[in-house]
N, C-alpha and C positions, 0 to 999 in steps of 0.2 A: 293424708296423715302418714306419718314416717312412724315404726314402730320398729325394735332393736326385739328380735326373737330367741329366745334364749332357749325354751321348753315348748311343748306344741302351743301352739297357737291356738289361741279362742275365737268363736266364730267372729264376736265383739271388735278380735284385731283385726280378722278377715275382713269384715266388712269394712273397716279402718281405713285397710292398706287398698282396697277394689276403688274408694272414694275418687280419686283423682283419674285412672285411667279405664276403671268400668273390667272389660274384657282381660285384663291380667294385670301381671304385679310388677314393678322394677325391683328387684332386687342386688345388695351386696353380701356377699358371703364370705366369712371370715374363716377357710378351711384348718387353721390353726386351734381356734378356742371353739368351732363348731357352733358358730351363732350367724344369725342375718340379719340384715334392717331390710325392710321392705316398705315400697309406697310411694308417694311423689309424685314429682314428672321426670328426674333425671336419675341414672343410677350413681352419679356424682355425689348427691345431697344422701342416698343410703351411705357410698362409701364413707362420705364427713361425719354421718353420725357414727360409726362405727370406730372412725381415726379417735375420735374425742371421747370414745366408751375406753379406748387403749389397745385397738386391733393395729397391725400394723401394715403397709399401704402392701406388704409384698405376698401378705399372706389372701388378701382381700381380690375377691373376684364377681364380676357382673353375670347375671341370670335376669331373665321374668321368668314367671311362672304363670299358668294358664290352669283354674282351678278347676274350671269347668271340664277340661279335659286331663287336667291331672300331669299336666306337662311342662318340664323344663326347657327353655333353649338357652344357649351359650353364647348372645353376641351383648355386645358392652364396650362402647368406646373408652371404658376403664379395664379393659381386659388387654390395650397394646401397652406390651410391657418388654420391650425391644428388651432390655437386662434379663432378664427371665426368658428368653427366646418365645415370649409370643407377641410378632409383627401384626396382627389382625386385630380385629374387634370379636374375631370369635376366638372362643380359647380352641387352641390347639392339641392339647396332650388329654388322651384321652385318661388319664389316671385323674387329672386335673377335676375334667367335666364329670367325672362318675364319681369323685369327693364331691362335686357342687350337686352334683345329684342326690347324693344319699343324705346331706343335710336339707337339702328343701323339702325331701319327699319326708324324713321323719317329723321336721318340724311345721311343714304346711300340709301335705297331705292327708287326704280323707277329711279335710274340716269342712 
């Protein structure tokens, strides 16, 4: 189940968004309005719910998160965004990944 995180998170979504992949989370993160969808199986179906809340695709970038240990990573076949100078699936610009960082950690972590 796909959940749009606006304020921390409840265990109720935690458990939600674990449903589908068990060991961690897909997420998209919308570094502009400071919100994420998390859940699924692709980080595609976070970024559409996010498109359709009214985030927009450039501000939007791929994460899991790993609750157990409390850990972000930065790879996301929605993160190649040749226009924006990132060629990889991992984000490149480290200002980039420490915004994706500080929203997953205030809005998922510790739950």
């Amino acid at each position: 189940m796909i959940h749009i995180i606006r304020s921390r998170a409840t265990k109720q979504q935690m458990d939600d968004m674990q449903q589908t992949l068990g060991m961690y989370i897909k997420l998209a993160v919308d570094l502009r309005r400071g919100i994420l969808a998390g859940g699924g199986e692709l980080h595609a179906d976070c970024e559409q719910l996010l498109l359709e809340d009214g985030s927009r695709q450039e501000d939007i970038w791929g994460a899991d998160w790993y609750p157990v240990i409390q850990q972000v990573t930065f790879e996301a076949l929605i993160n190649i965004k040749p226009r924006q100078g990132n060629r990889s699936m991992l984000i490149a610009d480290p200002a980039i990944r420490e915004r994706v960082s500080q929203i997953v950690q205030l809005l998922l972590g510790g739950v």
